[in-house]
C-alpha positions in Angstrom: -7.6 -10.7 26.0 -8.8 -13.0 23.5 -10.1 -10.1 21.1 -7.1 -8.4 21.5 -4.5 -11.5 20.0 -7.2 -12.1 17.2 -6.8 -8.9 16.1 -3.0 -8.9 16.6 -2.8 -11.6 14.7 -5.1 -10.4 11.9 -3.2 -7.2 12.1 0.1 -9.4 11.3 -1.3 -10.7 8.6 -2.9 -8.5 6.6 1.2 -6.7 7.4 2.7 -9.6 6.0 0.3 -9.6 3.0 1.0 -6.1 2.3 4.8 -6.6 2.3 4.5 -9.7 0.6 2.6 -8.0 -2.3 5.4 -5.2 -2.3 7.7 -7.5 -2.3 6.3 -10.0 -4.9 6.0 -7.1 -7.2 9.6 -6.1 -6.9 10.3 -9.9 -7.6 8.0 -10.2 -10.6 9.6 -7.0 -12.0 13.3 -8.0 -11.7 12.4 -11.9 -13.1 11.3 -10.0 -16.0 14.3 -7.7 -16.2 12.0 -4.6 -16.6 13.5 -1.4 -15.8 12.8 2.5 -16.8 8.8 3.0 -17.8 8.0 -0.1 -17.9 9.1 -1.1 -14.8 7.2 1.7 -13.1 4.0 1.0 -15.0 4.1 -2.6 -13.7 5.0 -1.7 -10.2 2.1 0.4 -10.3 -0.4 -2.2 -12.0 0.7 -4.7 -9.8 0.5 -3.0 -6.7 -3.3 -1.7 -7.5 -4.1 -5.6 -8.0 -2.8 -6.4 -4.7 -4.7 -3.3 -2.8 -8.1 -5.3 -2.5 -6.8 -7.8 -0.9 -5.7 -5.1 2.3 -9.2 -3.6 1.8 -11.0 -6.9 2.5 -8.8 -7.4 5.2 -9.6 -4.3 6.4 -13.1 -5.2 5.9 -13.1 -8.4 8.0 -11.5 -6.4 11.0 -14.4 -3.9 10.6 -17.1 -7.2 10.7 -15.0 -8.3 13.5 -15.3 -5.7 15.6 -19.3 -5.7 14.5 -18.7 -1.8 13.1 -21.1 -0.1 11.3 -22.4 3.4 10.0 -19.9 6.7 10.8 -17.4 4.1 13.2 -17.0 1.7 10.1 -16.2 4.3 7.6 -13.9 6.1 10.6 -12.5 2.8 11.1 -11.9 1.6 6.8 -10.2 4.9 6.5 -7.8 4.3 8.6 -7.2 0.8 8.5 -6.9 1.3 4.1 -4.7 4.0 5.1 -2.3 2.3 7.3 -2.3 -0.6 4.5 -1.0 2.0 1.6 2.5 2.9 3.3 3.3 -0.5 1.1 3.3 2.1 -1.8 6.0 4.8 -0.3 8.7 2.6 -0.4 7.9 2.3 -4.1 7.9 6.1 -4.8 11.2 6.1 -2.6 12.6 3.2 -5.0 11.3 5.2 -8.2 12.7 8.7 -7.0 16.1 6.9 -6.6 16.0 5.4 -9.7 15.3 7.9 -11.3 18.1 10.1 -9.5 15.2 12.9 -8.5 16.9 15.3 -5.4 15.7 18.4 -3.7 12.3 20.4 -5.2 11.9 17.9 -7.5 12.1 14.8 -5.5 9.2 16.6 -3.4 6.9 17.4 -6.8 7.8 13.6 -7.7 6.5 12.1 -4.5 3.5 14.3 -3.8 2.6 13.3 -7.3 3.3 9.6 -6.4 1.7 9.1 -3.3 -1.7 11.1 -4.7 -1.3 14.0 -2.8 -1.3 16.4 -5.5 -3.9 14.3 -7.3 -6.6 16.6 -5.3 -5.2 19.7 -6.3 
């Protein structure tokens, strides 16, 4: 039982970090008044800066939980992806702003969220 609220409580942290780092970004952009590229290009900057600090979260769970070999790579797979969806709201935020609907809207946020990066 004690594992299990140590890792809840990691769990809502690393969260809260990831939101916080959304949000911050969001914050830093609008103190600056940036909008259009350059608003996007510092979302994105931003938010790359802030994504190490989810993996080595993710990578004190994995030590945590005394991981290694195929489990730990299992395990920082899905743990770094669970951490990302602090990106979609950002391409949601940029396909609004920039008014995108329909086919488009779906070329925009396969683009966005890397999907169409292996491709």
């Amino acid at each position: 039982m004690k594992k299990f609220v140590i890792a809840a409580v990691v769990s809502l942290f690393a969260a809260n970090m990831a939101f916080a780092a959304d949000a911050g970004c969001a914050a830093k952009a609008a103190e600056k008044k940036l909008a259009g590229a350059a608003k996007s290009s510092f979302m994105t900057k931003c938010e790359k800066d802030a994504a190490p600090a989810a993996a080595s979260s993710c990578e004190a769970k994995a030590a945590e939980k005394k991981l290694a070999g195929a489990a730990k790579s299992s395990f920082m797979t899905k743990c770094e992806k669970d951490a990302a969806p602090a990106a979609a709201p950002s391409c949601e935020a940029k396909a609004a702003e920039k008014k995108l609907a329909g086919a488009a809207k779906n070329s925009f946020m396969k683009k966005c969220s890397g999907e169409g990066a292996a491709k």
